[in-house]
C-alpha positions as CSV (number, residue, x, y, z in Angstrom):
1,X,-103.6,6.7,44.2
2,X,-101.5,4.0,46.4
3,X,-98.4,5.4,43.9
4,X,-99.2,9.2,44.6
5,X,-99.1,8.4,48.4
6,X,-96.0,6.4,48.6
7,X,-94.3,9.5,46.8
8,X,-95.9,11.8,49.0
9,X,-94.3,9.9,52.3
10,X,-91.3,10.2,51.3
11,X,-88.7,11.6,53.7
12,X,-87.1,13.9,51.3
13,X,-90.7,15.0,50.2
14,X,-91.8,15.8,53.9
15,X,-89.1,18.0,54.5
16,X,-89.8,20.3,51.2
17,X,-93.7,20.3,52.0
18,X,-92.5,21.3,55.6
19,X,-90.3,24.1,54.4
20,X,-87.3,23.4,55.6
21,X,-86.1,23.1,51.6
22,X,-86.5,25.0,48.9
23,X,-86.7,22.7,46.4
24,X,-87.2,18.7,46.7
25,X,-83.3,18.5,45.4
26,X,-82.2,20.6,48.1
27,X,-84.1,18.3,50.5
28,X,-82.9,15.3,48.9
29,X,-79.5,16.7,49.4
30,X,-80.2,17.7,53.1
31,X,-81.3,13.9,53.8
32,X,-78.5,12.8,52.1
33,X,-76.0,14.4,54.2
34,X,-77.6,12.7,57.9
35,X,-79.3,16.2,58.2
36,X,-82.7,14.7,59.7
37,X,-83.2,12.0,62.5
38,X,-86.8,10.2,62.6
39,X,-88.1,8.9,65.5
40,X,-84.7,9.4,67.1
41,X,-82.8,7.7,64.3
42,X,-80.6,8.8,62.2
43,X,-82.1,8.6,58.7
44,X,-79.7,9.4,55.2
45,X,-82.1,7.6,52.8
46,X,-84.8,10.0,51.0
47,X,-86.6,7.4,49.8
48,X,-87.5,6.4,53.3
49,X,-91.4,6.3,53.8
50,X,-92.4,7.9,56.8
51,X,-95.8,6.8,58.9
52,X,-98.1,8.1,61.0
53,X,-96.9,9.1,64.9
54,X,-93.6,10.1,63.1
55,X,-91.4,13.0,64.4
56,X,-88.8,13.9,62.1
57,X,-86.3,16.3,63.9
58,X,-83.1,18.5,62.5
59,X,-79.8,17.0,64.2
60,X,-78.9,19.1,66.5
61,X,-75.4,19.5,66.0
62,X,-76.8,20.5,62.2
63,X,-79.6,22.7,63.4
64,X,-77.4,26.2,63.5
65,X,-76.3,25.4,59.3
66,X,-77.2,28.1,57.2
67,X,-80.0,26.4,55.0
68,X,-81.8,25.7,58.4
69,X,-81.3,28.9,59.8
70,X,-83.0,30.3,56.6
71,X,-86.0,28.2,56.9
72,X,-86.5,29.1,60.1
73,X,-86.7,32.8,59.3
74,X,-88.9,32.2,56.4
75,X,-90.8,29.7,59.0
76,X,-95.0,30.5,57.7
77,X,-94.3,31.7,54.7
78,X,-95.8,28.0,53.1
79,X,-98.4,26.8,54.4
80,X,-97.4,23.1,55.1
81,X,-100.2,20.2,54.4
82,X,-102.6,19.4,56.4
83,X,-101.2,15.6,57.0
84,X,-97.8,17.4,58.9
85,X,-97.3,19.8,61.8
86,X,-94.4,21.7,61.5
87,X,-93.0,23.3,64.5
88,X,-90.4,25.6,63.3
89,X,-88.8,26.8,66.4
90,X,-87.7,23.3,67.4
91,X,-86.9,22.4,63.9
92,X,-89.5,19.4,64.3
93,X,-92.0,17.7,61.8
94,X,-94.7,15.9,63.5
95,X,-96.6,13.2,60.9
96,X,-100.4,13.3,62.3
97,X,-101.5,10.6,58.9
98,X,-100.7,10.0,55.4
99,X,-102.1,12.4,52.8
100,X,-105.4,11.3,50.8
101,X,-105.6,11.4,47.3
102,X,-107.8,14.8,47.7
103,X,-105.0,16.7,49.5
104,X,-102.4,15.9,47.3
105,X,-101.9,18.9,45.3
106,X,-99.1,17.3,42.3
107,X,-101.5,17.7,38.8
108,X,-101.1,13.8,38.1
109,X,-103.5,12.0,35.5
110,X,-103.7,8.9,37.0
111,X,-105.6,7.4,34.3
112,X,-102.7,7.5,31.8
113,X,-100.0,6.1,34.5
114,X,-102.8,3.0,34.7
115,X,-102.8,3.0,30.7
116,X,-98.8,2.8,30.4
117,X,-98.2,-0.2,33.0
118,X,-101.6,-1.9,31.3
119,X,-99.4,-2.9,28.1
């Protein structure tokens, strides 16, 4: 469960489950590129795990590119997890907690993961 968490927090994960990416390689990409600041810092790694109390925000010299003009059109057209407010309009992600293992909708078996780092 700790391992389905930790890949849940991640940055480039938060911004697909937000919207602002259509796929998690496209976010990956996006984060990459200095796209996102976190907490007022500029963040490039995907990996990064955010926490709660964090605000991930869309530079704002990067806010008017075309992948982010896009998601704000399509802004409510996924519902994002309860864990995360999106605010669309401002291009903001606001990180109320970290997801529970029951919210966490990725069809994992956790048993076998357990099973293949037991040998």
């Amino acid at each position: 469960e700790n391992l389905l968490r930790i890949l849940e927090s991640r940055l480039d994960n938060v911004v697909f489950r937000a919207g602002f990416a259509k796929s998690r390689d496209m976010a990956r990409q996006l984060v990459r590129h200095g796209h996102f600041v976190v907490n007022g810092r500029k963040v490039d790694i995907p990996s990064f795990r955010v926490t709660e109390t964090d605000i991930i925000e869309v530079r704002h010299s990067s806010v008017e590119l075309t992948p982010f003009v896009v998601a704000r059109a399509e802004a409510g057209g996924k519902a994002a997890p309860a864990w995360i407010e999106v605010l669309p309009s401002r291009m903001r992600i606001l990180v109320h907690g970290l997801p529970a293992r029951q919210v966490i909708d990725t069809p994992v078996q956790e048993q076998l993961i357990v099973e293949l780092y037991s040998k």
